[in-house]
C-alpha positions as CSV (number, residue, x, y, z in Angstrom):
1,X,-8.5,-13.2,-16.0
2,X,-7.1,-11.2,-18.8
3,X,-3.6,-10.1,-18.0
4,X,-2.3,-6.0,-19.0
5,X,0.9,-5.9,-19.7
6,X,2.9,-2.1,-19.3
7,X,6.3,-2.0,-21.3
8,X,7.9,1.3,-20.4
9,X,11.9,2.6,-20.7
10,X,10.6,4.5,-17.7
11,X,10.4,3.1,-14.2
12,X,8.4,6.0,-12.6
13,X,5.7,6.3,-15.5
14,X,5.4,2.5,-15.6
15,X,4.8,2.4,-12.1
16,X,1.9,5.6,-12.3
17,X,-0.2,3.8,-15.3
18,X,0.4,0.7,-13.3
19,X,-2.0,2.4,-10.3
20,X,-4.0,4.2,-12.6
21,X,-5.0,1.1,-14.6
22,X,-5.7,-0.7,-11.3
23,X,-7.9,1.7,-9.7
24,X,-9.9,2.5,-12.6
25,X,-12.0,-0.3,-12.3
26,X,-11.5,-2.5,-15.0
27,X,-12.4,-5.8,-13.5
28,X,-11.0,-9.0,-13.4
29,X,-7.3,-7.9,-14.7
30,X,-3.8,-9.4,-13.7
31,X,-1.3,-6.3,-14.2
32,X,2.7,-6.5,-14.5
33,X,5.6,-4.5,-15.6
34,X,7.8,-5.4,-17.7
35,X,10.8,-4.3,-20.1
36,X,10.5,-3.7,-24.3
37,X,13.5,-6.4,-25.0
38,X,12.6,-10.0,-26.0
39,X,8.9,-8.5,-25.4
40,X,7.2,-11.6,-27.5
41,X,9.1,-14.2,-25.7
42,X,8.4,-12.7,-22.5
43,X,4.3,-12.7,-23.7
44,X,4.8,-16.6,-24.9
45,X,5.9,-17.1,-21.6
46,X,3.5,-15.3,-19.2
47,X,0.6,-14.5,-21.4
48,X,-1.1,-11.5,-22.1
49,X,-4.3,-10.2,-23.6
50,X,-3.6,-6.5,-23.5
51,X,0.2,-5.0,-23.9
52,X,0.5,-1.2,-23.3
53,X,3.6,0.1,-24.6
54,X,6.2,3.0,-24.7
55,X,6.6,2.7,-29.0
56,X,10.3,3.8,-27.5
57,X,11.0,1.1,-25.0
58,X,10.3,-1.9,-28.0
59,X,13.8,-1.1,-29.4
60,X,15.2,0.7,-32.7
61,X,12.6,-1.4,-34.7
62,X,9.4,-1.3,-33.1
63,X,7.9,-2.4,-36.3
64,X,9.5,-5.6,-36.5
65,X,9.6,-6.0,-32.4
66,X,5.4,-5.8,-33.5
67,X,5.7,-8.5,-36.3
68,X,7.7,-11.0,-33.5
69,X,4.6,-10.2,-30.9
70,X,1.9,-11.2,-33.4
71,X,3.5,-14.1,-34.3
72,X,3.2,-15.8,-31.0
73,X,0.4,-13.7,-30.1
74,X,-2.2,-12.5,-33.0
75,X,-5.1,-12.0,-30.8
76,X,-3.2,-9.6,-28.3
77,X,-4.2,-5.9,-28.5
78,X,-1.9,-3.6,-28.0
79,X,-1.9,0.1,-27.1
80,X,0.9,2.4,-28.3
81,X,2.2,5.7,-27.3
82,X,5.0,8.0,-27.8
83,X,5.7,11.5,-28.4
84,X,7.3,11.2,-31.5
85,X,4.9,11.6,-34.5
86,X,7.3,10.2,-37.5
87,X,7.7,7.1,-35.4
88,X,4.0,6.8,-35.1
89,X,3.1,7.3,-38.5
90,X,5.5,4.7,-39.3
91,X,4.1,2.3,-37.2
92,X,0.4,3.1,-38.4
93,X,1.4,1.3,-41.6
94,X,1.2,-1.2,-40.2
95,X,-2.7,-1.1,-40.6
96,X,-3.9,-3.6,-37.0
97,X,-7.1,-3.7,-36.0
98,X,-5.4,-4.9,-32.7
99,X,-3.0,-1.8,-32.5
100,X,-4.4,1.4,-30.8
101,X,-2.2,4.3,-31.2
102,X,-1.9,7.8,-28.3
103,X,0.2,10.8,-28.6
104,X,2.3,12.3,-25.7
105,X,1.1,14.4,-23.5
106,X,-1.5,11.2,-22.1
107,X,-4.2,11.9,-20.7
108,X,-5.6,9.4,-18.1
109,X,-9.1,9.3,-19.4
110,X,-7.6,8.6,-22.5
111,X,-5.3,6.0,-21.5
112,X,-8.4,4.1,-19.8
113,X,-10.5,4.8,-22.5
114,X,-7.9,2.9,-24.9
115,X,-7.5,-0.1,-22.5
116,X,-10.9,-0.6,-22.0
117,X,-11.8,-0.7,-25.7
118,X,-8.5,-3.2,-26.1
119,X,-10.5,-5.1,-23.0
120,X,-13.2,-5.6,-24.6
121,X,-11.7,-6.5,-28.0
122,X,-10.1,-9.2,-25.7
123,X,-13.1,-10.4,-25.0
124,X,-13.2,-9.2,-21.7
125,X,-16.8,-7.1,-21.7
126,X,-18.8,-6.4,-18.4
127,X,-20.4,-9.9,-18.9
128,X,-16.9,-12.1,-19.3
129,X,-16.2,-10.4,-16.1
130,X,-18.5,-11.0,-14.1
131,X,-18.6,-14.9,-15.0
132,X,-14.9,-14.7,-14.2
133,X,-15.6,-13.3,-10.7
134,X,-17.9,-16.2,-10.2
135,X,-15.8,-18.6,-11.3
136,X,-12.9,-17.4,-9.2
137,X,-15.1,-17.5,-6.0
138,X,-16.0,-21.0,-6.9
139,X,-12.9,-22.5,-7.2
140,X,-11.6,-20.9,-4.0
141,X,-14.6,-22.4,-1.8
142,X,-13.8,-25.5,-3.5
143,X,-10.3,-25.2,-2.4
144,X,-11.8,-24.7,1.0
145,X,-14.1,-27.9,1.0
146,X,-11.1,-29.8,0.1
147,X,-9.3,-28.2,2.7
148,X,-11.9,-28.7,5.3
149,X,-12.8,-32.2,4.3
150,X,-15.8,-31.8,2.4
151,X,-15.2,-34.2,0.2
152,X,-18.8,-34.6,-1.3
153,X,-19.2,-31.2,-2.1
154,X,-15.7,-31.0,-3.4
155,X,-16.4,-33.6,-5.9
156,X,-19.7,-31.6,-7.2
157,X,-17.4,-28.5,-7.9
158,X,-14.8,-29.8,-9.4
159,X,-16.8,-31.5,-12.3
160,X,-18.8,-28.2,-12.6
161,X,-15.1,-26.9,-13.1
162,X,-14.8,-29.5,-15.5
163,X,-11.2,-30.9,-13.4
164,X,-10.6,-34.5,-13.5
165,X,-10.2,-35.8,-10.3
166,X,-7.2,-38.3,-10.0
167,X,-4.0,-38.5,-7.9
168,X,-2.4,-35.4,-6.8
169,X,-0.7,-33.6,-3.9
170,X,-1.3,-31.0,-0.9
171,X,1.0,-27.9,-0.8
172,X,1.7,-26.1,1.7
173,X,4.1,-23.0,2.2
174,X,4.9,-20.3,4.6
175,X,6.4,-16.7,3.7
176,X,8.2,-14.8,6.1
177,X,6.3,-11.6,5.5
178,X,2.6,-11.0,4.5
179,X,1.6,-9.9,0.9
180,X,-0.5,-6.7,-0.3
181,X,-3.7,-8.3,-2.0
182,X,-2.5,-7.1,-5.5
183,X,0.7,-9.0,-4.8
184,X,-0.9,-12.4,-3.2
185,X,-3.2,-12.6,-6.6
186,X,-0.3,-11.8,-9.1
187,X,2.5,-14.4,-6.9
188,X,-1.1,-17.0,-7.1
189,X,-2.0,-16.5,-11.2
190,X,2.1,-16.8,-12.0
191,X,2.5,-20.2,-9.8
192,X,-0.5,-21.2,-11.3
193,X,0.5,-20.7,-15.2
194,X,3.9,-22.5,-14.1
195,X,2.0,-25.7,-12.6
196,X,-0.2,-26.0,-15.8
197,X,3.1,-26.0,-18.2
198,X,4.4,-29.0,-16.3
199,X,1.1,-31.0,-16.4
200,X,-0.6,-29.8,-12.9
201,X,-4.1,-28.5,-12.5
202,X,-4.0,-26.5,-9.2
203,X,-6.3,-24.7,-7.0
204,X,-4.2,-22.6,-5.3
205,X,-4.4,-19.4,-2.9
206,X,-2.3,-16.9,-1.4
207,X,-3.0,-14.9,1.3
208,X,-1.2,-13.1,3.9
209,X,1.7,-15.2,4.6
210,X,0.5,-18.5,3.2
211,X,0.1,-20.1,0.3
212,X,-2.6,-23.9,0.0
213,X,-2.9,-25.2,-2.8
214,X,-4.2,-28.8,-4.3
215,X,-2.5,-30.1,-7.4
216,X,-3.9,-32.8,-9.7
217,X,-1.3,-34.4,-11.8
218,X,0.1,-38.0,-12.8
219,X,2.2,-40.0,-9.8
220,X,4.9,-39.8,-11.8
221,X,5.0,-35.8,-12.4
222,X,4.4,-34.9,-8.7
223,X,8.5,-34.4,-8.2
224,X,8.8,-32.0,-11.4
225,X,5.6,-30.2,-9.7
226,X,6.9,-29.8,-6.8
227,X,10.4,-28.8,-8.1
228,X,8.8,-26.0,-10.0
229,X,6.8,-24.5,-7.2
230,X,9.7,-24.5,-5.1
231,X,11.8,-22.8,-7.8
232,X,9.3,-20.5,-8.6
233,X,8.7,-19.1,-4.6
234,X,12.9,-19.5,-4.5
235,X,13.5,-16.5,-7.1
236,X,10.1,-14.5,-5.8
237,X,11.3,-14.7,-2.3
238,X,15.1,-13.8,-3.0
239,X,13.6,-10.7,-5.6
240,X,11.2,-9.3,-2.7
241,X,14.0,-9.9,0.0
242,X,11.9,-12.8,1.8
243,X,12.3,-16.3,3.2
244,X,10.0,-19.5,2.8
245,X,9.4,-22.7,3.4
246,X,7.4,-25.3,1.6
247,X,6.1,-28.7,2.2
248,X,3.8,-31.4,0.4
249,X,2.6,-34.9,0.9
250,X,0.8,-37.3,-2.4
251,X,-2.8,-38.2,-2.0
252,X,-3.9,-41.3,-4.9
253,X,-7.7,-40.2,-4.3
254,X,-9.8,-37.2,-2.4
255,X,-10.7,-39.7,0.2
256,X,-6.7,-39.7,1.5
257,X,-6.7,-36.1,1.0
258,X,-7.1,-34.6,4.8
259,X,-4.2,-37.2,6.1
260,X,-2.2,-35.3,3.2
261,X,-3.2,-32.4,4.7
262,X,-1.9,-33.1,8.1
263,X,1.5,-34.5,6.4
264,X,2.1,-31.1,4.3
265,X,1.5,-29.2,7.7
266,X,3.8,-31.1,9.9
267,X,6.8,-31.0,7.2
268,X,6.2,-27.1,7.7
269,X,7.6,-28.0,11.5
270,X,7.2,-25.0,13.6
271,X,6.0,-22.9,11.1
272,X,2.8,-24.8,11.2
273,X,1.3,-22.3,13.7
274,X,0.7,-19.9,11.0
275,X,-1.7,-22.8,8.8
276,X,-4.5,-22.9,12.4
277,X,-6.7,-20.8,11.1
278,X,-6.7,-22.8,7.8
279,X,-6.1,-26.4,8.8
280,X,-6.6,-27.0,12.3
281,X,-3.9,-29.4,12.8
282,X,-3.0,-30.6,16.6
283,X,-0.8,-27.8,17.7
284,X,2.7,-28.5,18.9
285,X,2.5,-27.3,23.0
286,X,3.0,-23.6,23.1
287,X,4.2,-21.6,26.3
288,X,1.6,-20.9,28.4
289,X,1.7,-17.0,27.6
290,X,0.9,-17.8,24.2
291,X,-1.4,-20.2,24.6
292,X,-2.8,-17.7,27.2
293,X,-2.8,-14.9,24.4
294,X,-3.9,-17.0,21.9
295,X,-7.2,-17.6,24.2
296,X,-8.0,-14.3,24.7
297,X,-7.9,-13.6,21.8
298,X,-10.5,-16.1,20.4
299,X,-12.3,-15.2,23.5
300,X,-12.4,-11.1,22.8
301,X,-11.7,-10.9,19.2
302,X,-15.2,-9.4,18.4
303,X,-15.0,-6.3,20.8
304,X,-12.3,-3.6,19.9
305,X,-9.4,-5.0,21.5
306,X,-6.0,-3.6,20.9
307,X,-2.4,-5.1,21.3
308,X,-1.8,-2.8,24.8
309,X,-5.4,-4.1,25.5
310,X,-4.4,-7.8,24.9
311,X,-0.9,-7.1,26.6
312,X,-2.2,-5.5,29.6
313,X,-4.8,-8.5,30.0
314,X,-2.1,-11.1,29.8
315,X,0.2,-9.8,32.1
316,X,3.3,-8.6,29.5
317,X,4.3,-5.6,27.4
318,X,3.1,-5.3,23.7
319,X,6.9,-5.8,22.6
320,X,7.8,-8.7,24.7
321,X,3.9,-9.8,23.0
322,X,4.8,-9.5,20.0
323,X,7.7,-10.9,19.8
324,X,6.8,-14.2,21.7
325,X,3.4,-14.7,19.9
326,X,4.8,-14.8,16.1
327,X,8.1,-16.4,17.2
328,X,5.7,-19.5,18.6
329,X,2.6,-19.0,16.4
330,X,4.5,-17.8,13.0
331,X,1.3,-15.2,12.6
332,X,1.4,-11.6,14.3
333,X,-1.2,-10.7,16.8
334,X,-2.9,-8.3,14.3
335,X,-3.0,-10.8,11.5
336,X,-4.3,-13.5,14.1
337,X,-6.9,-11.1,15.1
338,X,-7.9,-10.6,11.8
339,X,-8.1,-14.1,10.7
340,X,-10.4,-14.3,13.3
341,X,-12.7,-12.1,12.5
342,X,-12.5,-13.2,8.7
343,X,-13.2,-16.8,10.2
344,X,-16.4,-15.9,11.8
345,X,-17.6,-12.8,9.2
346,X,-17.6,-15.7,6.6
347,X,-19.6,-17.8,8.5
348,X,-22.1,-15.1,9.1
349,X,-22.3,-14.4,5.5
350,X,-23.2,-17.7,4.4
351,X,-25.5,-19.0,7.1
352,X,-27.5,-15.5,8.1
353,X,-29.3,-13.1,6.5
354,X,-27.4,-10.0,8.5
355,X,-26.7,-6.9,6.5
356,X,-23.3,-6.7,5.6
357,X,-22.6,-3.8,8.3
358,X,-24.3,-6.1,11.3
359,X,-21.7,-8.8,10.1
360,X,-18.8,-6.1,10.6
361,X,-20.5,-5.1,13.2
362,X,-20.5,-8.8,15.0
363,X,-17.0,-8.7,14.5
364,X,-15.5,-6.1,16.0
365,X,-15.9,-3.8,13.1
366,X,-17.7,-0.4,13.9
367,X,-17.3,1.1,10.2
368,X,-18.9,-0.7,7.5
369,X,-16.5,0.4,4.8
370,X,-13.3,-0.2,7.1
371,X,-15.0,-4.1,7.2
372,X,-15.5,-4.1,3.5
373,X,-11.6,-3.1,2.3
374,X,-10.6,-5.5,5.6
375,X,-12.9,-8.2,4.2
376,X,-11.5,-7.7,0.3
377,X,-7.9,-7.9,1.5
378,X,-7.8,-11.3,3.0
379,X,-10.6,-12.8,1.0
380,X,-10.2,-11.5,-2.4
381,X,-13.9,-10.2,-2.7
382,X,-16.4,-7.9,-1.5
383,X,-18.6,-9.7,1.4
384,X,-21.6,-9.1,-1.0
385,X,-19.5,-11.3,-3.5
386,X,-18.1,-13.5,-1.0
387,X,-22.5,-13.8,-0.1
388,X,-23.2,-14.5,-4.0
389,X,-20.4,-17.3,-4.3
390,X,-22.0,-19.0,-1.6
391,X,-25.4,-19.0,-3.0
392,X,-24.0,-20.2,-6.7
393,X,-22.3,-23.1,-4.4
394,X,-25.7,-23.9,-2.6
395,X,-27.6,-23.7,-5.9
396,X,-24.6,-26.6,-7.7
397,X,-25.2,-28.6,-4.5
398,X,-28.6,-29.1,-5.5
């Protein structure tokens, strides 16, 4: 995934070509904003393949701000702009191939034209993309036959991924509140760059609330692995004004992987509720409105049922609902519900033929294209692509 980097003196209009570069359909890109100072250690340490820049926001010396960036970064492409035409004649001595240069007033077709072409000079064309898509889905259904305790097939993938398979550890955490899908894939590609720099090759997803993940690395780096993962959520959670908790447990081969699985989800204590839907660990008792709830639920969730339908039906009000069910289950009703109907449109998609809009359809979903965004925003993919990673999966099986 090629990562776009936006370096602006000005919050609001780093935030606007933040949306417009990630609606404009660009592919497989990892976005962030960040300030002009100390701009090519902040690249040496994050990575980037594509740096859009205020020409004001890199200092009094742009030039030389340029010179540092190439230096620990001579592939990156870079897109200027500014309004101020001495200062970009200046830096057009420079004489880059990698250095695209706009005037003020920007227009948006010409700020996406100029991205794309640095895209592509990246090395990011329509085909790299679409490989990258593939091999994204792939990984995560190999995170979910690990998970699941398909061991077998776990094996194939990961020497198709070309990941050794020694000793590693399970990793489990909870977050207080759920995550945007643009903010569960930039939290996962950041924790996943600070695994590999201390030795760890992880599969790991965020989504919702939760975050799984499988690290393979030496016995003796598992503590520094963990240390950094907890750091890393530590400074996310206190910057986005959220709480977390995180558990592990070692595994010295796949084989002892599921009881590592059950270890990581008990050290989350209560908070295991939320990891059901993902790990289907023996459930601490729950009340028996909850547990009532939780039934009806699994019993109704592909009609359209709604939280006074559910409240009414189990003898409470919605609030008193509410409250009970993600104070017990660590999960709202309306993610629960969802999770559901993920659970079951997933299955449909790889085992049946069904059009995509009979899946939504199966699952409580009346509006194709409401299923579609809901799908994309807990699964990371289209249902069509979720369909395709399956069959690449099938195909590597045999």
């Amino acid at each position: 995934m090629t990562h776009i980097m936006i370096v602006s003196a000005n919050g609001s209009e780093a935030k606007a070509l933040f949306y417009l570069l990630q609606r404009a359909g660009l592919g497989a890109v990892d976005l962030s904003i960040c300030p002009g100072e100390h701009l090519a250690r902040l690249v040496a340490e994050r990575g980037a393949g594509v740096i859009l820049a205020e020409a004001e926001a890199l200092g009094d010396k742009p030039e030389q701000a340029l010179d540092e960036l190439f230096r620990v970064a001579p592939e990156c492409q870079v897109v200027l702009y500014s309004g101020n035409t001495v200062q970009m004649d200046a830096l057009r001595t420079l004489k880059r191939d990698n250095v695209q240069m706009l005037m003020r007033p920007l227009r948006k077709t010409q700020i996406q034209r100029a991205v794309a072409r640095a895209l592509e000079q990246a090395g990011h064309g329509p085909r790299q993309a679409q490989c990258e898509q593939l091999l994204r889905i792939m990984t995560q259904r190999t995170l979910d036959d690990l998970l699941e305790g398909r061991t077998e097939e776990a094996c194939k993938s990961l020497n198709a991924l070309g990941l050794e398979q020694e000793c590693g550890a399970v990793y489990l955490a909870w977050l207080s509140e759920p995550l945007a899908l643009r903010e569960s894939e930039n939290l996962a590609a950041e924790l996943r760059g600070r695994l590999l720099g201390v030795g760890c090759t992880a599969l790991l997803r965020v989504s919702g609330g939760s975050l799984a993940a499988v690290g393979f690395a030496p016995a003796d780096q598992q503590a520094t692995v963990m240390g950094t993962l907890e750091t890393a959520l530590k400074r996310y959670c206190f910057e986005h004004e959220r709480k977390h908790q995180l558990s592990s447990a070692p595994f010295d081969s796949l084989e002892e992987l599921p009881e590592a699985l059950q270890q990581a989800a008990a050290g989350l204590g209560p908070r295991v509720g939320w990891a059901e839907p993902l790990l289907k660990p023996e459930r601490p008792v729950m009340p028996v409105r909850v547990e009532r709830v939780r039934q009806y639920i699994q019993e109704h969730f592909c009609e359209e049922i709604s939280l006074e339908s559910i409240a009414a039906a189990c003898g409470m009000s919605k609030y008193y609902l509410c409250h009970v069910f993600k104070e017990n289950m660590g999960v709202s009703v309306f993610n629960y519900l969802i999770w559901l109907r993920m659970e079951e449109a997933r299955r449909l998609l790889a085992t049946t033929t069904l059009k995509v809009s009979q899946v939504g359809s199966r699952v409580g979903y009346a509006d194709p294209n409401y299923f579609i965004t809901a799908f994309k925003k807990q699964e990371g993919v289209t249902p069509t692509e979720y369909r395709a990673g399956q069959t690449v999966r099938r195909l590597n099986a045999e």
